[in-house]
N, C-alpha and C positions, 0 to 999 in steps of 0.2 A: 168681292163677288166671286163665287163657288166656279169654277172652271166646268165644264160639261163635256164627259165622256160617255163613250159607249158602254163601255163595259162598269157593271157595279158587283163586287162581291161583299157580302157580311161576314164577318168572321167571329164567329158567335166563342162562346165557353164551351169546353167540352161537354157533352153527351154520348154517354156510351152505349149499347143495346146488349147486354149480357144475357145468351144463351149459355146454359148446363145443362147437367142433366136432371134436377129438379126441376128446372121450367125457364121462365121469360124472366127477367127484370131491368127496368131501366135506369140507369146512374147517372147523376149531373151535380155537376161542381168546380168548385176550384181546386188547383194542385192542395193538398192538405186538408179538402174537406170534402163530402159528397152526400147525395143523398140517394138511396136505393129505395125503391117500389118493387114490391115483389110478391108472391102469391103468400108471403111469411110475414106483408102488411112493410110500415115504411121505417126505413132505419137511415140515422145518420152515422156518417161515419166520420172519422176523424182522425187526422195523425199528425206528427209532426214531420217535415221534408227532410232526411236526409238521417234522420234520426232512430224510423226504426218501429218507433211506438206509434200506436195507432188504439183508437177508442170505437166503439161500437154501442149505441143504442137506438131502444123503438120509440119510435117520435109519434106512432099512430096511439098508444097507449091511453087509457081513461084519465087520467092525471094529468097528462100532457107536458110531462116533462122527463127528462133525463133519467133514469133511477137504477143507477146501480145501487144494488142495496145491503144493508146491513143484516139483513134474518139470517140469523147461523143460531145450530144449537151450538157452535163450539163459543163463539161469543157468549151466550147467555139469554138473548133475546129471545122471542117469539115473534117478533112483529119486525115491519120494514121501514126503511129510513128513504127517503133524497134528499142528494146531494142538488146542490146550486151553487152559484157565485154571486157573492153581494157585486156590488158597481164599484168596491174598490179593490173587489180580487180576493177578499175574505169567503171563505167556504163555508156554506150554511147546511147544515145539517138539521131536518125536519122528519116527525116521525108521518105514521100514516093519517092523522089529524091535524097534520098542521102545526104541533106545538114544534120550537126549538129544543133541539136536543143539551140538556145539563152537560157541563165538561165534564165528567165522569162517564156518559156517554159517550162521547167524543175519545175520550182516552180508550176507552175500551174499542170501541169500531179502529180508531187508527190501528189497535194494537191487533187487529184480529183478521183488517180488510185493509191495510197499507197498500198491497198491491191494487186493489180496484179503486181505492182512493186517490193513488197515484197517478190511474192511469184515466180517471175522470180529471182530475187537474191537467194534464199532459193534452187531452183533448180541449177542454176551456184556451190553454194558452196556445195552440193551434190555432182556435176557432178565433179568439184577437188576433192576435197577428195576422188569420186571413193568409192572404195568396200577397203578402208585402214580396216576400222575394222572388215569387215567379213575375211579380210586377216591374218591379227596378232590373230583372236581368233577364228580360223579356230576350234581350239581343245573345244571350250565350249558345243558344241553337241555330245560331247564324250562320249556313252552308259555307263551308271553304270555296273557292274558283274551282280549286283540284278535284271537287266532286264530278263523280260523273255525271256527264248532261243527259236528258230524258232519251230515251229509242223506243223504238217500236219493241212490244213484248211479243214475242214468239209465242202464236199458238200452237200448241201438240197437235200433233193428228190423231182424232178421237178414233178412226177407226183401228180395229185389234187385227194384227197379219191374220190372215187367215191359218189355221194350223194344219199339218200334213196328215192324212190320215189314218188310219191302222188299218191296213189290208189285211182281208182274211188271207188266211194261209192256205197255198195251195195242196189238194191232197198227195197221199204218196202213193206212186205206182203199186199195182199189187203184184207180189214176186211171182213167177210160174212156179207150178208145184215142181221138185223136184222127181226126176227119173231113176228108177232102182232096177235092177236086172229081170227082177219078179214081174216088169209090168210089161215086156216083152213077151212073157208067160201069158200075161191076163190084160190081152188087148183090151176088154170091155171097160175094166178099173180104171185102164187108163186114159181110154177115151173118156169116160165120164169127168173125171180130173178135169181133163183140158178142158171140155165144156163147161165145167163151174169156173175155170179159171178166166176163160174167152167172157163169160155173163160178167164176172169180177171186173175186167178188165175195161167190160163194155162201160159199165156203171161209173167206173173212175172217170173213162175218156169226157163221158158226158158230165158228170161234178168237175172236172177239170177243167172243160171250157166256160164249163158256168162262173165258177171262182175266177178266171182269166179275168172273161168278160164284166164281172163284179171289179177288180180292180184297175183293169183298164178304167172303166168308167168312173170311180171315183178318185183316180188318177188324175184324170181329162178334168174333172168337172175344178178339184182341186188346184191345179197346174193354171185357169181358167181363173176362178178368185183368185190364186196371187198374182196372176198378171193385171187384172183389174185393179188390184189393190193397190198394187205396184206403181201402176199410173196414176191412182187417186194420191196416191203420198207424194209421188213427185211433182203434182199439180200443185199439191199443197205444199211442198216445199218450195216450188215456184214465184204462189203466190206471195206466198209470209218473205220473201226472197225483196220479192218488188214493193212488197209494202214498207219492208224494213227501209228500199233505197227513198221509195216517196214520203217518207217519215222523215228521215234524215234531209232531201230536196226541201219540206214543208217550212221543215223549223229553221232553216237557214234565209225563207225567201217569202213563205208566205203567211204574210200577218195575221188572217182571220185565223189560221190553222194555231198561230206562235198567239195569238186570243184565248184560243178556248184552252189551247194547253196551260197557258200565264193562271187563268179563273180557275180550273180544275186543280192546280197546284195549289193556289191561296186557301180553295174551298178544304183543304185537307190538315189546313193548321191547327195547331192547337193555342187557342187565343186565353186569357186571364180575363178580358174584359171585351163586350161587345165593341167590335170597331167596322170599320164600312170604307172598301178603298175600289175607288173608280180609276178606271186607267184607260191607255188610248196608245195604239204603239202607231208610230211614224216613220215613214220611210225620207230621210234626209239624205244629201249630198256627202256624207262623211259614213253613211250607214244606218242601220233602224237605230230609233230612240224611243224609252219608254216615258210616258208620262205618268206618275200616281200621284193621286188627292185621296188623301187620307183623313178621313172623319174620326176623330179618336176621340174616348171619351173624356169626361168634363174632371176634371182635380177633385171635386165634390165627391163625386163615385168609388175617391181611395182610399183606405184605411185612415183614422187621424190618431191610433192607439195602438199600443203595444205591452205587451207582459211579457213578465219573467217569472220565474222561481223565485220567492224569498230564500233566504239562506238555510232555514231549520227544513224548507221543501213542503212546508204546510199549507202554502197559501200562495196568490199571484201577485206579485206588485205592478199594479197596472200605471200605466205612463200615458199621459195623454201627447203627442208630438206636435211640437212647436210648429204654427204657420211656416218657418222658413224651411223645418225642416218634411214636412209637407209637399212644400213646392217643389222643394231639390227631386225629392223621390217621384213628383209629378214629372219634373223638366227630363230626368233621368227615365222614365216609361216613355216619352214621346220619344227621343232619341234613339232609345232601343228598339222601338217598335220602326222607326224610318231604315234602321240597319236591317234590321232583319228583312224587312221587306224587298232592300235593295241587294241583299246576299241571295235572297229566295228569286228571284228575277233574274240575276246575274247567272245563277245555276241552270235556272231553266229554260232558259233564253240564250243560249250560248252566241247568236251572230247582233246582239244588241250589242251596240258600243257605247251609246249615250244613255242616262236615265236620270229624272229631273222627280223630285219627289219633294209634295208638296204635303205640309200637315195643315190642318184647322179644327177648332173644337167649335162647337156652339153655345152661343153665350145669350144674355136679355140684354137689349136695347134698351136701358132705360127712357132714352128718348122717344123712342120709338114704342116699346113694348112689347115689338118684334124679337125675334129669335134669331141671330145674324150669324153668317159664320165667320169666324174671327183664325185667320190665317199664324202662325205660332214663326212658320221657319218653311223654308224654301232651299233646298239644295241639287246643285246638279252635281255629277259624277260619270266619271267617263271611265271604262273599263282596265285601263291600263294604272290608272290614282288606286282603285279598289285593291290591286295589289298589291298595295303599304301597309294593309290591314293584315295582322298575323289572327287569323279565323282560327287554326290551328290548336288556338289558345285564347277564344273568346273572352274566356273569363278574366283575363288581365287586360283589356278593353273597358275604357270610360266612355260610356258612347256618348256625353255629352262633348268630351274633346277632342273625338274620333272625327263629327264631322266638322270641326273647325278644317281639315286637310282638304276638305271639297270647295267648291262654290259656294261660300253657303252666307246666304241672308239671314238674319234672326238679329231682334228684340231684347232680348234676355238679360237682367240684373244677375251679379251676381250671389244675389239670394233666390234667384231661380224663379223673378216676376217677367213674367212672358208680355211685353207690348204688341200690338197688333202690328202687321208689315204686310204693305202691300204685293199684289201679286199680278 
């Protein structure tokens, strides 16, 4: 019987929203494959992980399929070819009728469109193989302890200082006319003089005090915003001050807070396959402990094939994989997916010291006929054990053997057949 928490997150496949500057479209898929909607109609995309190569074509097309194509005048054609894959990795080449292409066509398109031939096989064996490796090594993005724990994010203060302002410039005195011997002579000249020089002098006095008063005033008014501002920023550094301390109080002591942050964090993963984990943090005598129950999905749901390259690069050798080796690669996702959850939890949770993580898938009752959930593996772990894990270096991590080092309950043959365990 399924445990009951509070809290439920789904943790879906990526979906992306890509804004440019052509416009909207939206992307969804597995690592290595995608599909884009876009005002340019729908394309799949394709690549291989780590590799480099990636394929491109339009899926909305009147044909409804693939069609990189063969029309070159350098070829000799007029007319266009698709490509396909038979079911045993054989490339089928078809013209715009429908008929198969004679090897003589075939030799000619290899010899003239290798590169796009290539790179439509390149995307075919992507598209088998599917998301196998982001599946089995679900766990390689498993946070170190050493990462930093969540804080409060400092917000800027939106408002701009206020700027100082350019005072007009005050005028310049006007000099008195200068006195010469002759104007002792010619008192009248020189009276005149000093009366335009007194009106000059008047007219300054008066733009003088005006200009003063203009800068005083925008002085004050100035001086005024940045004291205001002044205060607004230090309120606001205040606050972001106190919230930073009640952020850091929060996560150390109070659960509903160390809740929504645990859900906001799971809700930002990047998942291979739809999974659904309910949790419930507890406050115990030793410290908070977290609980998860993990609904992960069914073995059914994982790839059971695989392609390669034939040797001459013409074709795919497709493999179908063995039930055990199926399981292993099943038993190998549940394991990685209980790490990574319990790394993502340990990070963000910094005052948790217990955490108890449960998996189950859903399976048919045949007796019943009901849909039961069928518990896989149950492990606890305590924050001081986690630290035998070198995270540092995920990728040399078995996570199926990794948590044989915990508490751990589980069922499991060593062909990777999962029995049911109670809980």
């Amino acid at each position: 019987m399924a445990l009951r928490f509070r809290r439920r997150v789904t943790l879906f496949p990526g979906v992306r929203l890509n804004i440019g500057k052509t416009g909207v479209s939206v992307s969804g898929g597995i690592r290595g494959a995608s599909v884009t909607v876009g005002k340019h109609g729908v394309h799949g995309n394709v690549g291989a992980p780590g590799t480099g190569l990636s394929y491109r074509t339009r899926l909305d097309n009147k044909a409804g399929k693939a069609s990189p194509t063969g029309a070159s005048h350098a070829s000799g054609f007029q007319q266009s070819f698709t490509l396909t894959l038979g079911d045993r990795g054989e490339l089928l080449i078809h013209d715009a009728g429908g008929i198969a292409a004679s090897p003589a066509v075939k030799r000619t398109l290899w010899q003239h469109h290798s590169d796009e031939i290539s790179a439509f096989l390149t995307a075919e064996c992507a598209r088998i193989n599917n998301d196998a490796d982001a599946l089995q090594n679900i766990h390689t993005d498993t946070p170190p302890l050493s990462g930093a724990p969540p804080k409060h994010i400092y917000q800027p203060f939106e408002l701009t200082e206020p700027i100082r302002p350019t005072l007009p410039s005050l005028p310049i005195e006007p000099v008195p006319p200068k006195k010469y011997f002759w104007h002792r002579l010619l008192p009248v000249v020189s009276a005149k003089q000093d009366q335009k020089h007194h009106l000059k002098h008047q007219a300054w006095q008066q733009n003088f005090n005006q200009t003063k008063q203009v800068r005083r005033q925008l002085q004050h008014t100035f001086e005024q915003a940045l004291a205001h501002w002044q205060r607004q920023e230090k309120s606001h550094r205040q606050q972001q001050h106190a919230a930073t301390e009640t952020f850091a109080y929060k996560l150390n002591h109070d659960t509903e807070f160390m809740a929504d942050l645990l859900e906001s964090k799971l809700a930002t993963l990047n998942w291979p396959r739809d999974t659904h984990v309910s949790f419930e943090i507890q406050t115990g005598v030793n410290g908070f402990e977290v609980l998860l129950d993990v609904d992960l999905p069914t073995s059914e749901e994982f790839p059971n094939r695989s392609a390669r390259f034939s040797k001459n690069g013409r074709r795919l050798l497709i493999k179908t994989k063995s039930a055990t080796q199926q399981r292993m690669e099943y038993a190998r996702h549940v394991h990685g997916v209980v790490l990574k959850l319990a790394g993502v939890t340990w990070v963000t949770l910094p005052s948790v010291q217990h955490l108890t993580v449960l998996a189950y898938t859903q399976r048919l009752n045949s007796a019943t006929g009901h849909i039961d959930d069928e518990y896989l593996l149950s492990v606890r772990i305590q924050r001081e054990q986690w630290q035998q894990l070198n995270l540092t270096a995920p990728e040399k991590i078995d996570p199926i053997a990794a948590l044989t080092i915990f508490e751990l309950t589980r069922n499991m043959t060593k062909t990777g057949i999962f029995k049911k365990i109670s809980v």
